[in-house]
PQR file of N, CA, C, O and H, with PARSE charges and radii, in Angstrom:
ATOM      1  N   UNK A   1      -1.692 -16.892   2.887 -0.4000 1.5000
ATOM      2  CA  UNK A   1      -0.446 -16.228   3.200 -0.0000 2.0000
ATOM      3  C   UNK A   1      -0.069 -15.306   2.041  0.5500 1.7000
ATOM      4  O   UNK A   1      -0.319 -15.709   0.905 -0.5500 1.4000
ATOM      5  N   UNK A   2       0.579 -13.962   2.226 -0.4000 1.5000
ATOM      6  CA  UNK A   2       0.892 -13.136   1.332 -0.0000 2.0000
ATOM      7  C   UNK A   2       1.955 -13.693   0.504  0.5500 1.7000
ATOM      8  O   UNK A   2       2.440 -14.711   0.996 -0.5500 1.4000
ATOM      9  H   UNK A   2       0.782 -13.635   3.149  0.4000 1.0000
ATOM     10  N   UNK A   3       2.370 -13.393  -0.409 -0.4000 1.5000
ATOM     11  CA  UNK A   3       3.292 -13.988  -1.759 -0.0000 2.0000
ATOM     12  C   UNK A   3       4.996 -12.797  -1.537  0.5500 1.7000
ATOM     13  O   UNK A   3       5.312 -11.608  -1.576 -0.5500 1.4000
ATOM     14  H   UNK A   3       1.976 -12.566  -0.809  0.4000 1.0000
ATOM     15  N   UNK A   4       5.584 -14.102  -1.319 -0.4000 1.5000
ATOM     16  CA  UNK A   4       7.158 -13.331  -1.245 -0.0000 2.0000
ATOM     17  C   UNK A   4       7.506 -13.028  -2.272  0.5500 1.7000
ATOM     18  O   UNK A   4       8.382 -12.193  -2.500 -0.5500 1.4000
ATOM     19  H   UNK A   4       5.326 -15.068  -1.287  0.4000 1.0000
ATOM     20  N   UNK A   5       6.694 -13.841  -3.322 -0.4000 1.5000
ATOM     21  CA  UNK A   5       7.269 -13.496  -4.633 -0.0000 2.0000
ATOM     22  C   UNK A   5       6.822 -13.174  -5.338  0.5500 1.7000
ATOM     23  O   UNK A   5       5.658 -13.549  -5.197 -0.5500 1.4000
ATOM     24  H   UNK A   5       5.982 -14.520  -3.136  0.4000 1.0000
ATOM     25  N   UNK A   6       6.957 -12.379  -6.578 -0.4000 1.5000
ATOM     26  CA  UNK A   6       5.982 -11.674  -7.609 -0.0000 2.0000
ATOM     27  C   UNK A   6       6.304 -12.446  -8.757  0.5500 1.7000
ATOM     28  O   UNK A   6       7.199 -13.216  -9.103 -0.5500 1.4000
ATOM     29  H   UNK A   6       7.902 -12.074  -6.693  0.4000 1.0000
ATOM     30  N   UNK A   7       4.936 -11.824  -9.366 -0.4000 1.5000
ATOM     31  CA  UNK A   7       4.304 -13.450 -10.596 -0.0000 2.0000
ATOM     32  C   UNK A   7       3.096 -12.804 -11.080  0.5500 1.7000
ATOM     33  O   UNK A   7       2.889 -11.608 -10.879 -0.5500 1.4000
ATOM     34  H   UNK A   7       4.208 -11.198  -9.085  0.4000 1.0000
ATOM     35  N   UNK A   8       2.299 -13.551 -11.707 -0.4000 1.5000
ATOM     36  CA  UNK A   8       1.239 -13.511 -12.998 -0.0000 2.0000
ATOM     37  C   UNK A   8      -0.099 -14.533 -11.941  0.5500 1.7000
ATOM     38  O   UNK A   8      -0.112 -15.697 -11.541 -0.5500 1.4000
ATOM     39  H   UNK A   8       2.467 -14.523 -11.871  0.4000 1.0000
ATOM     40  N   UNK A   9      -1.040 -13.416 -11.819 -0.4000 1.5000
ATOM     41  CA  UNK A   9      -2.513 -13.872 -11.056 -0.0000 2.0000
ATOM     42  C   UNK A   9      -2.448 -14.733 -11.915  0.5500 1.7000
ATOM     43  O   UNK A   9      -1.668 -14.611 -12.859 -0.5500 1.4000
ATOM     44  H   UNK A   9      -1.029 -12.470 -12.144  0.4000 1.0000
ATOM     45  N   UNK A  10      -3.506 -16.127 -11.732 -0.4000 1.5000
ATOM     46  CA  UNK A  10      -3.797 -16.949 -12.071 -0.0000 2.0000
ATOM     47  C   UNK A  10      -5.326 -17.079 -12.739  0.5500 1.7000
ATOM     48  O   UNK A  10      -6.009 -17.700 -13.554 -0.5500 1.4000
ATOM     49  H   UNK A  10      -4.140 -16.227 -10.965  0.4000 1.0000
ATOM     50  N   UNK A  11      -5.322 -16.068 -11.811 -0.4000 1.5000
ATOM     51  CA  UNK A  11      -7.026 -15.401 -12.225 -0.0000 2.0000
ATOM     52  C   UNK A  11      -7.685 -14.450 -12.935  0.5500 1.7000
ATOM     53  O   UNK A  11      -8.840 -14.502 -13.359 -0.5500 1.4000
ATOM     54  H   UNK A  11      -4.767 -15.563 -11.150  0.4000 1.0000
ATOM     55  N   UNK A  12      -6.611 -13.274 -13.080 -0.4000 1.5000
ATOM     56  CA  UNK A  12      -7.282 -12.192 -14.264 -0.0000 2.0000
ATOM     57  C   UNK A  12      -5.712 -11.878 -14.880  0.5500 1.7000
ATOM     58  O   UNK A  12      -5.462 -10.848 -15.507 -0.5500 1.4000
ATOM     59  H   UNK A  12      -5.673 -13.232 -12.736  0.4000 1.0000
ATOM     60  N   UNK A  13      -4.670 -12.977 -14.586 -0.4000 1.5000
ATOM     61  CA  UNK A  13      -3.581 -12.935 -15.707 -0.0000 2.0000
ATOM     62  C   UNK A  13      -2.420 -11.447 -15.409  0.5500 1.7000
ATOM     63  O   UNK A  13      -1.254 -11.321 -15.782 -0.5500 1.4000
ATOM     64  H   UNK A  13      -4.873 -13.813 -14.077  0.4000 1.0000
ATOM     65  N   UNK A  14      -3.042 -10.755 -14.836 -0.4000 1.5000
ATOM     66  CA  UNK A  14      -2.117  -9.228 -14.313 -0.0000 2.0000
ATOM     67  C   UNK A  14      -1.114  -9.651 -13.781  0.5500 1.7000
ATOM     68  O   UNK A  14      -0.872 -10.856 -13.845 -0.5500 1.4000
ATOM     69  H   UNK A  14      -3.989 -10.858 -14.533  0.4000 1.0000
ATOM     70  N   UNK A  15      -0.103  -8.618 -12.990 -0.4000 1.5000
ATOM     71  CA  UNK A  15       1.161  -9.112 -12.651 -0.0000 2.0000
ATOM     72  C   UNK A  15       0.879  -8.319 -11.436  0.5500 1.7000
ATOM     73  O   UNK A  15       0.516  -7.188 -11.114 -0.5500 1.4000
ATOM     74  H   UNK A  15      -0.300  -7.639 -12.938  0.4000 1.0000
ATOM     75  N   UNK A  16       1.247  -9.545 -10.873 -0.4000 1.5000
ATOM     76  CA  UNK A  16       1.215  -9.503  -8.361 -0.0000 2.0000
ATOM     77  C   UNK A  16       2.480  -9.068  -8.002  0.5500 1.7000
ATOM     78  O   UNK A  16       3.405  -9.838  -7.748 -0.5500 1.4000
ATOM     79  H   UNK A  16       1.541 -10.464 -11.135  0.4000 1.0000
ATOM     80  N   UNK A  17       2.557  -7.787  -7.970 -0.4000 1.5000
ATOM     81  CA  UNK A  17       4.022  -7.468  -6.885 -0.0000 2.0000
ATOM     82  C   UNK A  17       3.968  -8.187  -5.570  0.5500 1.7000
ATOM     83  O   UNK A  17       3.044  -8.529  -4.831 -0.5500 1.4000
ATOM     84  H   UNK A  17       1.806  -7.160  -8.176  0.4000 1.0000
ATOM     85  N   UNK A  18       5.049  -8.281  -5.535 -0.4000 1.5000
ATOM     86  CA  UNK A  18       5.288  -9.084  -4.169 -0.0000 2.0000
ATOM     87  C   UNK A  18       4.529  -7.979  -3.054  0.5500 1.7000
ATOM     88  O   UNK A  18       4.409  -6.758  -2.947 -0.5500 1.4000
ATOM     89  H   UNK A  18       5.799  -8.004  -6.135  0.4000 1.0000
ATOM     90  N   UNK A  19       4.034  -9.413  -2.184 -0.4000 1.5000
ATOM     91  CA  UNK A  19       3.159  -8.894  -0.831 -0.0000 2.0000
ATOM     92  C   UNK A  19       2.060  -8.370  -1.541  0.5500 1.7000
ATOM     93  O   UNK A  19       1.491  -7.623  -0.745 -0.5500 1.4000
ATOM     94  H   UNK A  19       4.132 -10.404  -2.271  0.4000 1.0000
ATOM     95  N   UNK A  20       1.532  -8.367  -2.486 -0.4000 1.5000
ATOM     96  CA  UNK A  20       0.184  -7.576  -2.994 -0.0000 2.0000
ATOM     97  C   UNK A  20      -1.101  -8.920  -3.220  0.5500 1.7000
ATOM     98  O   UNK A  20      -2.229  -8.561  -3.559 -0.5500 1.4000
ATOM     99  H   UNK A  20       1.994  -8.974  -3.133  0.4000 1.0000
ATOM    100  N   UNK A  21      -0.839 -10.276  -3.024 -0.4000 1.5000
ATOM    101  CA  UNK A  21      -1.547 -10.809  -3.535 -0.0000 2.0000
ATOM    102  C   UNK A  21      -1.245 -12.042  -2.364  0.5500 1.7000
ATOM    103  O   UNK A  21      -0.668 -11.643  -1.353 -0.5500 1.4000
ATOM    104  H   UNK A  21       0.077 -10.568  -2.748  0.4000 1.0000
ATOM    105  N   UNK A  22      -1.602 -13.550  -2.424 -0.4000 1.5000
ATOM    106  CA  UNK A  22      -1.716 -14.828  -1.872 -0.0000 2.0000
ATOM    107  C   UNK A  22      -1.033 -15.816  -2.883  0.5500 1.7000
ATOM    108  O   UNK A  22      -0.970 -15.749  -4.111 -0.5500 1.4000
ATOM    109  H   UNK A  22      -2.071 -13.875  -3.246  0.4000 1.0000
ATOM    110  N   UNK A  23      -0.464 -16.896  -1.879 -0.4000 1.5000
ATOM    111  CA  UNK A  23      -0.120 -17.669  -2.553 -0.0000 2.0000
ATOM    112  C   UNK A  23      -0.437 -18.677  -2.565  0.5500 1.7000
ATOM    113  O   UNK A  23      -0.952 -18.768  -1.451 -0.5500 1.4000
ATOM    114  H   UNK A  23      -0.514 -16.951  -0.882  0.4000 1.0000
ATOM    115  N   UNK A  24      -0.593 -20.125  -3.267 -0.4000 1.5000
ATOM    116  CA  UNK A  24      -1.312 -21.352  -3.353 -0.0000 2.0000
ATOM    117  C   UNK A  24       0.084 -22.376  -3.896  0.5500 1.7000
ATOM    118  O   UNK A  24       1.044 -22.071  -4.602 -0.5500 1.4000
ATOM    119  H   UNK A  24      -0.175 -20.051  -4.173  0.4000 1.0000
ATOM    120  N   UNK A  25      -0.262 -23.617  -3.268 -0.4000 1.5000
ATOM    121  CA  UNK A  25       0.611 -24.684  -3.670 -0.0000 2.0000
ATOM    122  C   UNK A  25      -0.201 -25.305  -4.995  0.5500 1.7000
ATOM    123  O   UNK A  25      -1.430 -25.278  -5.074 -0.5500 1.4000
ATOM    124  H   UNK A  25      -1.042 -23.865  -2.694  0.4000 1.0000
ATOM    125  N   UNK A  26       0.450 -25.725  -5.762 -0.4000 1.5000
ATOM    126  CA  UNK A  26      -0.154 -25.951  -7.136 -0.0000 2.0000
ATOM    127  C   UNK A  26      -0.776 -27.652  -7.103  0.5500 1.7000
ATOM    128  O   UNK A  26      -0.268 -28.767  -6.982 -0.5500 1.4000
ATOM    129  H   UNK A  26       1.447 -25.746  -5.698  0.4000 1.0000
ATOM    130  N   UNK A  27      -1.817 -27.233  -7.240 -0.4000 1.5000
ATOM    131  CA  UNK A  27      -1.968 -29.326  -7.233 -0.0000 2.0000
ATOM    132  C   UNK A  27      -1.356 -30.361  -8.184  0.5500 1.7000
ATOM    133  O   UNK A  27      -1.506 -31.576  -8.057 -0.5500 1.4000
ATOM    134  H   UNK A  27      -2.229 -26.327  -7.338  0.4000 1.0000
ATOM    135  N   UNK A  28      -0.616 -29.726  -9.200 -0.4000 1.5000
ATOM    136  CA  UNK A  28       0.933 -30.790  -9.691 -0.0000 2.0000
ATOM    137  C   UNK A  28       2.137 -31.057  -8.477  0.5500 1.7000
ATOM    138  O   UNK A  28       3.050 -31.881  -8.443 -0.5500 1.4000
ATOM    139  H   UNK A  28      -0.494 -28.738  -9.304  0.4000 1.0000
ATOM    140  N   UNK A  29       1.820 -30.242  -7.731 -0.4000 1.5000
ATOM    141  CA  UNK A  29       3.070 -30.345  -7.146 -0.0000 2.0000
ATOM    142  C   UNK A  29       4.222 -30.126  -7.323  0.5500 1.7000
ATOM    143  O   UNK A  29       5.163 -30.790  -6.891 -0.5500 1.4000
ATOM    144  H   UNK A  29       1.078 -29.572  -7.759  0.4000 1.0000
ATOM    145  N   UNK A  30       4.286 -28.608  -8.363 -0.4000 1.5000
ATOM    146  CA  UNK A  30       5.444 -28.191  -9.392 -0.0000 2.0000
ATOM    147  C   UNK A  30       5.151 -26.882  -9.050  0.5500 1.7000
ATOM    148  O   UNK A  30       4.682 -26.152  -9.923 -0.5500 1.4000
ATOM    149  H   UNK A  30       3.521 -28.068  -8.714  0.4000 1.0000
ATOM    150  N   UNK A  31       5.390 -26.353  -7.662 -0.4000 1.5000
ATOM    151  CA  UNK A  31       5.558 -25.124  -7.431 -0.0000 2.0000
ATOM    152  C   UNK A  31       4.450 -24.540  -6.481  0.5500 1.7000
ATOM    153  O   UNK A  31       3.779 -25.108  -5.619 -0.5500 1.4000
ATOM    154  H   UNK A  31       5.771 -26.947  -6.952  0.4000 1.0000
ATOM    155  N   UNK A  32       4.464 -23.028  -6.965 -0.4000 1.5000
ATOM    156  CA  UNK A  32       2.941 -22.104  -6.601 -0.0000 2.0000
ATOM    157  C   UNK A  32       2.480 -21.053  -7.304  0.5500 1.7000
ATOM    158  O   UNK A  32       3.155 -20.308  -8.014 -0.5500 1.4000
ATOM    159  H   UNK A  32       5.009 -22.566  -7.665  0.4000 1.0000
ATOM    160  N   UNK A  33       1.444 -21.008  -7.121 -0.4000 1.5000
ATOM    161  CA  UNK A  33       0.607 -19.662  -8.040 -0.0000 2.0000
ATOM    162  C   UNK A  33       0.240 -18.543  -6.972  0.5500 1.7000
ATOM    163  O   UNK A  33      -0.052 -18.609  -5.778 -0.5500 1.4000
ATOM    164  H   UNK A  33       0.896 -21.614  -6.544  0.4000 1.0000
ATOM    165  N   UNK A  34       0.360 -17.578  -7.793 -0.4000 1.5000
ATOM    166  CA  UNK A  34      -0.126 -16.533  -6.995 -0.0000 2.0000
ATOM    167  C   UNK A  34      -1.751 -15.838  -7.889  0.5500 1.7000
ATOM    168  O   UNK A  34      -2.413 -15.867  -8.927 -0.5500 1.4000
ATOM    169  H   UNK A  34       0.597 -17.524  -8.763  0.4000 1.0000
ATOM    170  N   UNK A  35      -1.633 -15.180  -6.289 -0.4000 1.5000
ATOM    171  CA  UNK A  35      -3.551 -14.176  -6.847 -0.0000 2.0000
ATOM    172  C   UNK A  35      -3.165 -12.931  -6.304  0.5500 1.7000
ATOM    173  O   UNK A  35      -2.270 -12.747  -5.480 -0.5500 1.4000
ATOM    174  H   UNK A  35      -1.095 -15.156  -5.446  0.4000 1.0000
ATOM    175  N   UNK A  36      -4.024 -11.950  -6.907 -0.4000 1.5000
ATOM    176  CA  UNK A  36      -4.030 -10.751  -6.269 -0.0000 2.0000
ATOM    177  C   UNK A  36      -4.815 -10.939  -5.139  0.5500 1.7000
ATOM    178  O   UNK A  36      -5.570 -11.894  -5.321 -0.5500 1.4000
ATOM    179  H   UNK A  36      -4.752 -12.099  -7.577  0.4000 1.0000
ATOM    180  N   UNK A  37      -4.937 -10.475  -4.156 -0.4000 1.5000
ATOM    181  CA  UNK A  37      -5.623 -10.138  -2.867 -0.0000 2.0000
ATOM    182  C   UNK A  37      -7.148  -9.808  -3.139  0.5500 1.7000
ATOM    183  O   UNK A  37      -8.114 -10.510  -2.839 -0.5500 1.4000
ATOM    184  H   UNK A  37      -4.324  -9.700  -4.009  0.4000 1.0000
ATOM    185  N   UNK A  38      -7.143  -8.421  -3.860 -0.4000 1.5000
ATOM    186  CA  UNK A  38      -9.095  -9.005  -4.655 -0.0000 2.0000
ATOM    187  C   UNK A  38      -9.543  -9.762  -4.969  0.5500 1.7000
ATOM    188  O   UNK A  38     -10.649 -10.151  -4.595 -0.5500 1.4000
ATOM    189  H   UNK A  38      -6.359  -7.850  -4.104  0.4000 1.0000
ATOM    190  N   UNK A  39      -8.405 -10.559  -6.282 -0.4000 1.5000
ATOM    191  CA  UNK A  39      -9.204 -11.301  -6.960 -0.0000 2.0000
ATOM    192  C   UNK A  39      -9.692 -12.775  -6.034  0.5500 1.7000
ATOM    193  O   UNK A  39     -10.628 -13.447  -6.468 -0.5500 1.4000
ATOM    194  H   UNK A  39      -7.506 -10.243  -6.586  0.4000 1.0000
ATOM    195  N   UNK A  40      -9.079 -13.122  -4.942 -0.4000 1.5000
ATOM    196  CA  UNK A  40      -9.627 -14.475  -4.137 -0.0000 2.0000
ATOM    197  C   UNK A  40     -11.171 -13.475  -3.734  0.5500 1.7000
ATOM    198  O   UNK A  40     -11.862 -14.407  -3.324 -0.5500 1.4000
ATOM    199  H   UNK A  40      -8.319 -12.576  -4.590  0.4000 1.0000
ATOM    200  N   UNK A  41     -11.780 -12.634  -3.649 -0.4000 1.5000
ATOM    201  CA  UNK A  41     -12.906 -12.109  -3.438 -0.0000 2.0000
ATOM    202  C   UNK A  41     -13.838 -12.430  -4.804  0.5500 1.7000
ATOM    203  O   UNK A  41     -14.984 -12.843  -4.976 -0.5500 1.4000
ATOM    204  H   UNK A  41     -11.219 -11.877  -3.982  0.4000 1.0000
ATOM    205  N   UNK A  42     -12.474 -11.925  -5.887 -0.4000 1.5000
ATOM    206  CA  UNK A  42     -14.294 -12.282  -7.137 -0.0000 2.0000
ATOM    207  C   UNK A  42     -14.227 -13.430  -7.394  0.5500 1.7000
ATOM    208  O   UNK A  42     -15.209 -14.034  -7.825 -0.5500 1.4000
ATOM    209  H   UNK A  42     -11.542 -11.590  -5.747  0.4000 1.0000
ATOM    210  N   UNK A  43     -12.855 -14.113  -7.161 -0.4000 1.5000
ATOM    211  CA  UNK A  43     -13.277 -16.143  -7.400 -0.0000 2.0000
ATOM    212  C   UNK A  43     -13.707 -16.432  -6.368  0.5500 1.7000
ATOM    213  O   UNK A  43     -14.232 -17.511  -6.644 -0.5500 1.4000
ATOM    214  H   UNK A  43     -12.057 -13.623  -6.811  0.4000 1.0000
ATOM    215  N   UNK A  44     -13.939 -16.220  -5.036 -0.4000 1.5000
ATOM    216  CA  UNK A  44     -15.077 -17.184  -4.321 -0.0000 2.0000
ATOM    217  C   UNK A  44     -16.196 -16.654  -4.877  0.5500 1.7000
ATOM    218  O   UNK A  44     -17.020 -17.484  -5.261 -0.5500 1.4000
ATOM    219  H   UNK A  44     -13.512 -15.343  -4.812  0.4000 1.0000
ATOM    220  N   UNK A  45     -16.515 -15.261  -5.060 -0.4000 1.5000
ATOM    221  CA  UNK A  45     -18.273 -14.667  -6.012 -0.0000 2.0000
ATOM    222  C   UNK A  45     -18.480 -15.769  -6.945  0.5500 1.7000
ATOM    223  O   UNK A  45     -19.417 -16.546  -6.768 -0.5500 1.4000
ATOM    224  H   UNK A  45     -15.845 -14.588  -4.748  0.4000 1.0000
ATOM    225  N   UNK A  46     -17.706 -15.889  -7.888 -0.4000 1.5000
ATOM    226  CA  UNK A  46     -17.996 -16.839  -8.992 -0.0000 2.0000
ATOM    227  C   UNK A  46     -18.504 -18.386  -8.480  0.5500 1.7000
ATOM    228  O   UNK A  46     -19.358 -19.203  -8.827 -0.5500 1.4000
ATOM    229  H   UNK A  46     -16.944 -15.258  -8.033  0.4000 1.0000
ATOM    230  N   UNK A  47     -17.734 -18.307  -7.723 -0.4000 1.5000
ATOM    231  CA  UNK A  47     -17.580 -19.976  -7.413 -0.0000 2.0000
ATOM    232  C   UNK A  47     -19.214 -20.234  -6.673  0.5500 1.7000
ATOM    233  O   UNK A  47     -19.914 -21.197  -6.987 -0.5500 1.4000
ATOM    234  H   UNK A  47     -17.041 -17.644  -7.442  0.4000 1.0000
ATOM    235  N   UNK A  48     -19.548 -19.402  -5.868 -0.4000 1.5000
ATOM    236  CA  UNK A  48     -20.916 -19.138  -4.941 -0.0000 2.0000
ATOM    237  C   UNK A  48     -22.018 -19.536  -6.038  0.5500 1.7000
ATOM    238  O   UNK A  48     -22.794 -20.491  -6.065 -0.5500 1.4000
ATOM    239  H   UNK A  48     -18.980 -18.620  -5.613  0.4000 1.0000
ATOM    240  N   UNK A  49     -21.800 -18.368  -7.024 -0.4000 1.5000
ATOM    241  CA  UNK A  49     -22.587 -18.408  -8.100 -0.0000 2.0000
ATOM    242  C   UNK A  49     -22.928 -19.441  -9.393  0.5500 1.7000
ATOM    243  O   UNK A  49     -23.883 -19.385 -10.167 -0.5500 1.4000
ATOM    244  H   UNK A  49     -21.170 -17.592  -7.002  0.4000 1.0000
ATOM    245  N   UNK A  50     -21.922 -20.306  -9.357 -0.4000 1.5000
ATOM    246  CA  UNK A  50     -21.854 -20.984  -9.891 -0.0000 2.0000
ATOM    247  C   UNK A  50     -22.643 -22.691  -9.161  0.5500 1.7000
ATOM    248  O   UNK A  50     -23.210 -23.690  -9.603 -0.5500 1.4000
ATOM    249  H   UNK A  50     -21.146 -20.351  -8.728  0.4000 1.0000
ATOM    250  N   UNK A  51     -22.241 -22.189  -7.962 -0.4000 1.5000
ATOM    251  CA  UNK A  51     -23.120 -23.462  -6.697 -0.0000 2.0000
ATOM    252  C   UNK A  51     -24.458 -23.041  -6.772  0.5500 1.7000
ATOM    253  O   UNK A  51     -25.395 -23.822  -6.606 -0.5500 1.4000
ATOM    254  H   UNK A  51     -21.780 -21.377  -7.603  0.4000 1.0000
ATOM    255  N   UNK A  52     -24.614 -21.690  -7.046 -0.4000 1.5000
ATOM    256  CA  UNK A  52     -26.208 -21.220  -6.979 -0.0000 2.0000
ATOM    257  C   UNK A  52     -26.206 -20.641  -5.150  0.5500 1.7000
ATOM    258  O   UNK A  52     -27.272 -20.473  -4.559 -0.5500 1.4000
ATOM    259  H   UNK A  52     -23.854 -21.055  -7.181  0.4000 1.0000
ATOM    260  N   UNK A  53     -25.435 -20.506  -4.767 -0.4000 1.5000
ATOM    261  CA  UNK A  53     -25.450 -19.975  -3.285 -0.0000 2.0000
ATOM    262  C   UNK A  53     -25.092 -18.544  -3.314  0.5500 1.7000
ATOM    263  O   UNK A  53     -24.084 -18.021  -3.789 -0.5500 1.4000
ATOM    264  H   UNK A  53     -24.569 -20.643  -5.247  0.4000 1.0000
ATOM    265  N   UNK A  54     -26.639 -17.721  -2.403 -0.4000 1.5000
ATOM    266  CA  UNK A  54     -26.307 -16.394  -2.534 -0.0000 2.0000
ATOM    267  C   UNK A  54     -26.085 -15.997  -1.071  0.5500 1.7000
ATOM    268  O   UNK A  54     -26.917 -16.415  -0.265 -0.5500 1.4000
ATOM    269  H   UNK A  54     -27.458 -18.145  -2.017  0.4000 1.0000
ATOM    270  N   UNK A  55     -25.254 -15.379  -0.702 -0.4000 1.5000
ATOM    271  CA  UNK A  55     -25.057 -14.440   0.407 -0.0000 2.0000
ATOM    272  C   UNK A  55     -26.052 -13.536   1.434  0.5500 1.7000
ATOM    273  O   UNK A  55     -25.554 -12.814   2.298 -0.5500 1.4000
ATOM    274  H   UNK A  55     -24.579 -15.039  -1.356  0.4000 1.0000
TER
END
């Protein structure tokens, strides 16, 4: 889901205007993080790569 609110990616640290990015429930259970909209593209790359699974 897009982010109502603007905040600091979690992932390359930049700042997500609202509606520009996704949002995630935090696994503390103390809120949510946001991502830019690319960057959930280069963290699943990483994550693939890191499993050793190529596309």
């Amino acid at each position: 889901m897009r982010n109502r609110f603007s905040g600091y990616c979690y992932y390359c640290t930049q700042f997500v205007a609202k509606g520009a990015g996704h949002f995630e429930k935090r696994q503390d259970a103390k809120g949510f993080r946001v991502i830019h909209a690319e960057c959930v593209f280069k963290q699943r790359e990483d994550k693939q790569k890191a499993n050793g699974v190529t596309a």
